[in-house]
C-alpha positions, 0 to 999 in steps of 0.5 A: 500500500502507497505510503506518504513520506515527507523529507527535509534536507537543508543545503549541505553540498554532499549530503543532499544528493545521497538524500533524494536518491533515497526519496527517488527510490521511494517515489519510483516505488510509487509512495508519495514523497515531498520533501521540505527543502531550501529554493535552491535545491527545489529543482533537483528535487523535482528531477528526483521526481518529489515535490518540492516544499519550501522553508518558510522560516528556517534558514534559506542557503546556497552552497554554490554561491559562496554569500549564500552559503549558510554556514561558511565553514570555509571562513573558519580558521580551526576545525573548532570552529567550522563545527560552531558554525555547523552547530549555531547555524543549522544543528542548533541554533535555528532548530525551533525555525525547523520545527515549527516548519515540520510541524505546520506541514505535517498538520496541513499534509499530514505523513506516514513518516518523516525522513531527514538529513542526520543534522536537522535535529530541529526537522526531527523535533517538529516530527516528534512532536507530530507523534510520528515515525521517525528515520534520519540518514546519515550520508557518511561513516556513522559520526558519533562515538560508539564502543569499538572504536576511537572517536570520530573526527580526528581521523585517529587509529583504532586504539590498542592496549589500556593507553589507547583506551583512555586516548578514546576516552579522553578525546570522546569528552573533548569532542562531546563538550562543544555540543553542550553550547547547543542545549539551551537553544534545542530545548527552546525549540522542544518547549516550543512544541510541547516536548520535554527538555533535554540532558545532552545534544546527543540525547537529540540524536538518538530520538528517532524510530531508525538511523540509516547510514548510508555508507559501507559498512565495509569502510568502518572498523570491524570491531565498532558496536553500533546502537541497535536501532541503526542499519548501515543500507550501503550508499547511494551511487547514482549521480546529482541531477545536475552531474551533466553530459559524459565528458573524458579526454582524448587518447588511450593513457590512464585516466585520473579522475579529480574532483573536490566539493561541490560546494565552496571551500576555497578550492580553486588553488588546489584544483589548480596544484592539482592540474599541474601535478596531472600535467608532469604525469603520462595519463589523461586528467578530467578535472571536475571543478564542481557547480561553485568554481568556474573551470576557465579560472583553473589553467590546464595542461594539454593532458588535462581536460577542466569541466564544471561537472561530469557524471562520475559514475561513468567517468569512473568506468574508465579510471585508473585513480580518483584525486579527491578531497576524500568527500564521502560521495566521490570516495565512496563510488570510486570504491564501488567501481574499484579505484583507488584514492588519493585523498586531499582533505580540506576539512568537515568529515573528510579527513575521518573517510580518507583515514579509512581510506587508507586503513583499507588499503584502497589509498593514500592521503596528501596534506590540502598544502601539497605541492604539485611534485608531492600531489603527482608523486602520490598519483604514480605511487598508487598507479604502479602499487598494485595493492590499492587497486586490489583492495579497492576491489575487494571493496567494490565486491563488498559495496555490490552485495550490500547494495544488490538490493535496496536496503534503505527503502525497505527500512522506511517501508517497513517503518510505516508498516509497523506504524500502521499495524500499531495505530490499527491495535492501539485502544479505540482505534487511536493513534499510538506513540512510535515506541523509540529506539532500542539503547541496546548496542550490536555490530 
């Protein structure tokens, strides 16, 4: 039976895409999906074919154009403080502007369940408040702390011994601390609904029915336990809306294939090392500068062709090596199609994947400070060590027998389906509360 499903995703570059290829899925399936959205994603949302629904008193972005971008963690001098930003500007701080714009459209439309991005705990709030099922999609490696593993973020080596365990500890306080300045805020956006306060941010996080993390489970630590309400579904490979037509340079020598954020992060100085680097070595370079750098302004070489956009999952068919701000998307679908990675991270959670790039074995990561002679020597080492390609093939094995079938919107079917069977059993017909997430833990 159709059910109606409403999202909400806010301008985040990389997170949105993985997002409605969620919501596709679920409209191809033939449910009702709408999904609440800034204007400047309305039109890929109406190419993955939901209705677009905007927010009216939540904060309005653009992460192609560098005034518009919401939380410009590019103006950020520390790792501290691009996360403020993230908090002030989209977690935290406007979380009663999201609610209050959740809410009102599940009262006017009402849905089976609500489905958003990990970080909109605002979004979650008006949903909860609305007493129905909730599912949040984290579109990266799980990035909270759990047992088994150290914490995420710093890009740090799973611990070994008694030292290495109070490293985690210790750190895991640090990073949790930040969130604290966040509170006051969040449960100013609960009392606003009609909800009960909160201890911790982090409380906020776990509030929902499930927690899909689109990612492999592959990629994370084997020995990491995870609470028992999350599903790792594998990733979303299909390309953005706006990917464009296939492009690749001329002539027979091994593709590299180079791509930092579609968003604005400073970028356009190391795209330009990085072409230079492509210019020294015997292969042929595509060079995608994304939607927020214009390609005249990178100068190439003559092995190196610059475009603005380029469908990835094809371009990946032919690659030898992908050069990457180790963004989980593009990171992600090289490993699916068994090419392995030199990863330049440039901040957010960029440098936790190219960690476990690398702790895979599948490749190799540069300071975003590098050199053009360092760049092109870490694209030769991986080129001729055949150990990285063998292991990111391992992984793409991996990747294709958990994405053999779609894992993700069987989970949101079944949500709404045990949703339904409850209201249908509650006393007198009525509606009864989603009964939460389990705090039990499993691998």
């Amino acid at each position: 039976m159709p059910k109606n499903f409403l999202f909400a995703v806010w301008a985040g570059g990389g997170a949105v895409p993985p997002v409605l290829s969620v919501a596709r899925a679920l409209r191809e399936r033939g449910h009702g999906v709408r999904v609440l959205a800034d204007r400047s994603l309305h039109e890929e949302v109406a190419a993955a074919g939901a209705e677009p629904i905007a927010w009216t008193t939540a904060p309005q972005g653009d992460t192609t154009d560098p005034a518009k971008d919401l939380i410009k963690d590019f103006e950020a001098r520390t790792p501290l403080g691009a996360f403020a930003r993230l908090r002030d500007r989209i977690v935290c701080g406007p979380a009663a502007e999201y609610a209050r714009d959740t809410l009102a459209e599940l009262r006017a439309r009402p849905a089976d369940a609500l489905v958003a991005e990990h970080m909109l705990l605002g979004a979650f709030t008006g949903g909860e408040a609305a007493g129905i099922p909730l599912a949040s999609l984290v579109t990266t490696i799980y990035p909270l702390p759990t047992p088994g593993a150290p914490p995420p973020g710093p890009g740090l080596t799973p611990a070994t011994g008694a030292l290495g365990r109070l490293r985690d500890r210790v750190m895991t306080q640090l990073m949790l601390k930040p969130w604290g300045k966040g509170l006051p805020a969040l449960n100013a956006a609960r009392d606003a609904v009609g909800l009960p306060p909160l201890d911790s941010v982090i409380d906020a996080f776990d509030r929902v029915d499930r927690l899909l993390v689109l990612s492999p489970r592959a990629l994370d630590y084997p020995g990491r336990r995870f609470p028992a309400y999350l599903r790792h579904v594998g990733p979303r490979l299909d390309d953005p809306a706006w990917a464009g037509e296939p492009q690749l340079p001329e002539g027979d020598a091994p593709l590299a294939l180079a791509s930092l954020s579609s968003s604005f992060v400073n970028q356009r100085t190391l795209l330009q090392r990085i072409a230079e680097a492509l210019g020294t070595l015997p292969v042929r370079g595509l060079l995608t500068t994304g939607p927020a750098v214009d390609p005249a302004t990178v100068r190439a070489p003559g092995n190196v062709l610059v475009t603005a956009t380029a469908p990835h999952s094809i371009a990946l068919r032919h690659a030898a090596v992908t050069i990457t701000h180790a963004g989980h998307g593009t990171a992600v679908k090289s490993l699916a199609a068994g090419v392995p990675l030199v990863c330049v991270p440039l901040g957010r959670d960029q440098g936790e994947v190219a960690r476990h790039v690398e702790l895979a074995g599948a490749g190799i990561t540069v300071s975003k400070s590098a050199s053009p002679r360092t760049v092109a020597r870490a694209v030769d080492r991986v080129l001729h060590d055949p150990s990285y390609r063998r292991e990111a093939q391992r992984l793409a094995a991996e990747i294709a027998a958990e994405t053999a079938t779609d894992r993700a919107v069987a989970e949101l079917e079944a949500l709404t389906e045990r949703a339904t069977r409850t209201d249908e059993d509650a006393p007198g017909g009525g509606t009864a509360e989603p009964s939460g997430p389990s705090r039990t833990l499993s691998n």
